[in-house]
C-alpha positions in Angstrom: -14.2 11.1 -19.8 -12.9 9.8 -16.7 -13.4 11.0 -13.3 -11.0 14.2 -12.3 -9.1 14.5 -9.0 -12.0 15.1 -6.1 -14.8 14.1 -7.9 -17.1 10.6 -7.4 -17.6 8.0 -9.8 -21.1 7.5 -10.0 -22.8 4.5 -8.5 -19.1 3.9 -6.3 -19.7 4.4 -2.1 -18.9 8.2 -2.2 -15.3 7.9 -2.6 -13.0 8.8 -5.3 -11.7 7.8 -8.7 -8.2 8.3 -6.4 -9.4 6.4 -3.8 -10.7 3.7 -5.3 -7.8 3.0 -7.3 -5.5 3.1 -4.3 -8.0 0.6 -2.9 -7.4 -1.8 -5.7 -3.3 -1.6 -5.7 -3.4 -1.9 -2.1 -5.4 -5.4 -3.0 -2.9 -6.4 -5.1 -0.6 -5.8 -3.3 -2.3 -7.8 -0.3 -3.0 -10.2 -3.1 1.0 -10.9 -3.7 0.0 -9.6 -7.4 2.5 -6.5 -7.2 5.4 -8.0 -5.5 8.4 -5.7 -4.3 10.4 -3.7 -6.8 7.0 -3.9 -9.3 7.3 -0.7 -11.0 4.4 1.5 -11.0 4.3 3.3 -14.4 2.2 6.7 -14.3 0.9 6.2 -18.0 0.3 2.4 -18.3 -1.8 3.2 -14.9 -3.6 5.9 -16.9 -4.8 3.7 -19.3 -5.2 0.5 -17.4 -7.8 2.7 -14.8 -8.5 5.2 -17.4 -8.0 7.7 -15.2 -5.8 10.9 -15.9 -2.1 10.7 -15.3 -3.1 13.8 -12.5 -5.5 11.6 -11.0 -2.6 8.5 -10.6 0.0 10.7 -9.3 -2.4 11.4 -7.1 -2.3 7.7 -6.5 0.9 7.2 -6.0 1.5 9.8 -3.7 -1.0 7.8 -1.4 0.3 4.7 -1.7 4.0 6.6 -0.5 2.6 7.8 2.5 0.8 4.2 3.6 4.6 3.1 3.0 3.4 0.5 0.2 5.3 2.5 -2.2 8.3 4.7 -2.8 10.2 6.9 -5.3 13.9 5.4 -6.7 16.2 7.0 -8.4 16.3 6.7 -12.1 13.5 3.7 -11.6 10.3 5.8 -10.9 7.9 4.6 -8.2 8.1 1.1 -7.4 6.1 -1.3 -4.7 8.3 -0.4 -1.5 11.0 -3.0 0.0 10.6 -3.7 3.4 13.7 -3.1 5.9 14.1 -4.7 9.8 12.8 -1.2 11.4 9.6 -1.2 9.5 8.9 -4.6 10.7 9.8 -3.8 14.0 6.9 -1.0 13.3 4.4 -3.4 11.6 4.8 -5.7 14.5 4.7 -3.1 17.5 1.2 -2.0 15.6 0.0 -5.8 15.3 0.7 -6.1 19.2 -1.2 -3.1 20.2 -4.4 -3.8 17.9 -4.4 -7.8 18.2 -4.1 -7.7 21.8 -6.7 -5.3 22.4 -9.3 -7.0 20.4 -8.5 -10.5 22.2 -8.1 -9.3 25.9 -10.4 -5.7 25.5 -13.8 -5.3 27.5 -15.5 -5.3 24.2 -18.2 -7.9 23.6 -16.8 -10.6 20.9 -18.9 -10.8 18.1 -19.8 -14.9 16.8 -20.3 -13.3 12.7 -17.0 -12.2 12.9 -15.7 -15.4 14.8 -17.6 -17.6 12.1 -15.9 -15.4 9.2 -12.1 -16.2 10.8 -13.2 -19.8 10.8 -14.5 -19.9 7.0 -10.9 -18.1 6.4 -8.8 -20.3 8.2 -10.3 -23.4 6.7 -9.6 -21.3 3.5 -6.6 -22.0 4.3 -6.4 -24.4 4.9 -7.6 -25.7 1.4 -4.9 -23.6 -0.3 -2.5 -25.3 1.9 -2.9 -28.5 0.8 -3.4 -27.0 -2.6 0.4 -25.6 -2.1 -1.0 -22.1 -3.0 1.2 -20.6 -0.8 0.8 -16.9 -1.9 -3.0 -17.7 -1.1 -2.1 -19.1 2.9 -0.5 -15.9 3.3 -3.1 -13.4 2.0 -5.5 -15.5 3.6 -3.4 -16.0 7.1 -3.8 -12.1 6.8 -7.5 -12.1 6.8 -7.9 -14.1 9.6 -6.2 -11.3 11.8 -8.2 -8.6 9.5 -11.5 -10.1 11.2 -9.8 -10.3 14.7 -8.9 -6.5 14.6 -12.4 -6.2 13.2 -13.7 -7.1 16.7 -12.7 -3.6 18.0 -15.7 -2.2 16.0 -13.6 0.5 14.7 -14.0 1.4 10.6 -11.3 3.9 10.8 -8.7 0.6 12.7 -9.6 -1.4 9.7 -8.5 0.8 7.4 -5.0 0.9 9.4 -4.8 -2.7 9.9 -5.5 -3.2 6.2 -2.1 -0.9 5.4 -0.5 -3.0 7.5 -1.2 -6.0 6.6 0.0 -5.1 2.6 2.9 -3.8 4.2 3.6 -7.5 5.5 2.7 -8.7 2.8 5.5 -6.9 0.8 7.8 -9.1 3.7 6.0 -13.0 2.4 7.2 -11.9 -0.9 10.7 -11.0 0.0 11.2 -14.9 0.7 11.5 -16.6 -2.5 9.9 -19.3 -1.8 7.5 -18.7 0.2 6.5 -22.2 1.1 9.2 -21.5 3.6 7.2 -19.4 5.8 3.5 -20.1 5.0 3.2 -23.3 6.8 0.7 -25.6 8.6 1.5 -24.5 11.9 0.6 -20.7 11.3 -2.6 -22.3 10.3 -2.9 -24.7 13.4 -2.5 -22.1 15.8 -5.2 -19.7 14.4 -7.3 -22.0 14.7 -6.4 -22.6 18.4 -7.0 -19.3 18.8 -10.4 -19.4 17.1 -11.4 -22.3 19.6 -10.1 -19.8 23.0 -12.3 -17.0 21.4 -14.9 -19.0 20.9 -14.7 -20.5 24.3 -14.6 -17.2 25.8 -11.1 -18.1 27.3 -9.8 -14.8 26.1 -6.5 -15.0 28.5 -5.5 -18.0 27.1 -6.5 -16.7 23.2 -4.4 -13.9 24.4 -1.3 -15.4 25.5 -1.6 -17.8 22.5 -1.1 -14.5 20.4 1.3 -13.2 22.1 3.1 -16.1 21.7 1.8 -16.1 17.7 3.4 -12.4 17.2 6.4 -13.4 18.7 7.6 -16.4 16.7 5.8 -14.8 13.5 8.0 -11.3 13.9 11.5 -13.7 14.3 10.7 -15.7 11.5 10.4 -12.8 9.2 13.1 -11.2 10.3 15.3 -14.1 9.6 13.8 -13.8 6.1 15.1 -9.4 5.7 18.3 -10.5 7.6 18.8 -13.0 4.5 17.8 -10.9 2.1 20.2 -7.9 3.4 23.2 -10.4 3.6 22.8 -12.0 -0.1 22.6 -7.7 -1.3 25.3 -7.4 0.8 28.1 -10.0 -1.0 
């Protein structure tokens, strides 16, 4: 019998059926798996987790109030659209967070430096692979391990919402090759060298810059998207 709302599935970290099912969309989500519009059907949920149709509204309730998700009329819940403003939201969050962990007081940590290098030349691979869902989920981890640097479990979990969220922007392009290319690459890993370097002004302003040119491209991409609903 499966796990019930509130209780623990044994041998999981002390969280929840719920919660660890929320976990796993959000990763597909961040995976480009569950694109926007996806339908997410109470009862094939059920028996895909096997998990109580309770325990999945549960779920979906969650995955409402990270914005990942949202109730349409006569459609159900599907995998949220994202609109200009929450962009402007995502990216207002990025600044705050990013920043801080480049140009912060805090000590930077070399694990965490070495993990953004193994991820950029990640993707580096699926690059030339053309992957490009991968560059993007992986381009995402990259800043995941920058934010990481603030030491702050509670941040991660944050940064991890937003970073599905953006993810739910990638797939609005079509083709995504559009976006996910080299130079987004290229310039983490300038910013890698800075941080590693301990030039964290010059990391700093080369994220600024990053956020800036990132947050215009994809807003070219919704201001597309809204046009072509709009004919």
């Amino acid at each position: 019998m499966p796990a019930e709302r509130g209780q623990r599935p044994s041998g999981d970290s002390g969280i929840s059926i719920a919660e660890r099912i929320s976990h796993q969309l959000r990763d597909d989500i961040m995976g480009g798996k569950l694109p926007p519009g996806t339908q997410l059907v109470e009862v094939d949920l059920a028996a895909a987790y096997g998990a109580s149709r309770n325990t999945i509204r549960e779920v979906l309730h969650q995955l409402g109030r990270e914005g990942l998700a949202t109730f349409v009329r006569h459609k159900g819940v599907i995998v949220r659209r994202m609109e200009r403003k929450d962009l402007r939201e995502i990216y207002a969050a990025r600044r705050a967070l990013e920043m801080q962990a480049i140009s912060g007081d805090l000590p930077l940590q070399p694990a965490l430096l070495d993990k953004m290098l193994t991820t950029i030349d990640a993707a580096d691979r699926a690059l030339a692979k053309r992957n490009w869902r991968n560059v993007g989920t992986l381009s995402l981890q990259v800043h995941q391990h920058i934010v990481a640097q603030l030491g702050s479990r509670l941040l991660n979990e944050y940064f991890l919402t937003l970073c599905a969220q953006l993810r739910l922007v990638f797939a609005s392009e079509i083709d995504e090759s559009l976006i996910q290319t080299a130079d987004w690459i290229e310039r983490e890993r300038q910013i890698h060298g800075l941080l590693v370097k301990n030039r964290r002004a010059e990391a700093a302003e080369a994220m600024a810059a990053y956020l800036d040119d990132s947050e215009r491209t994809l807003t070219g991409v919704l201001t597309r998207l809204k046009n072509q609903h709009a004919k």
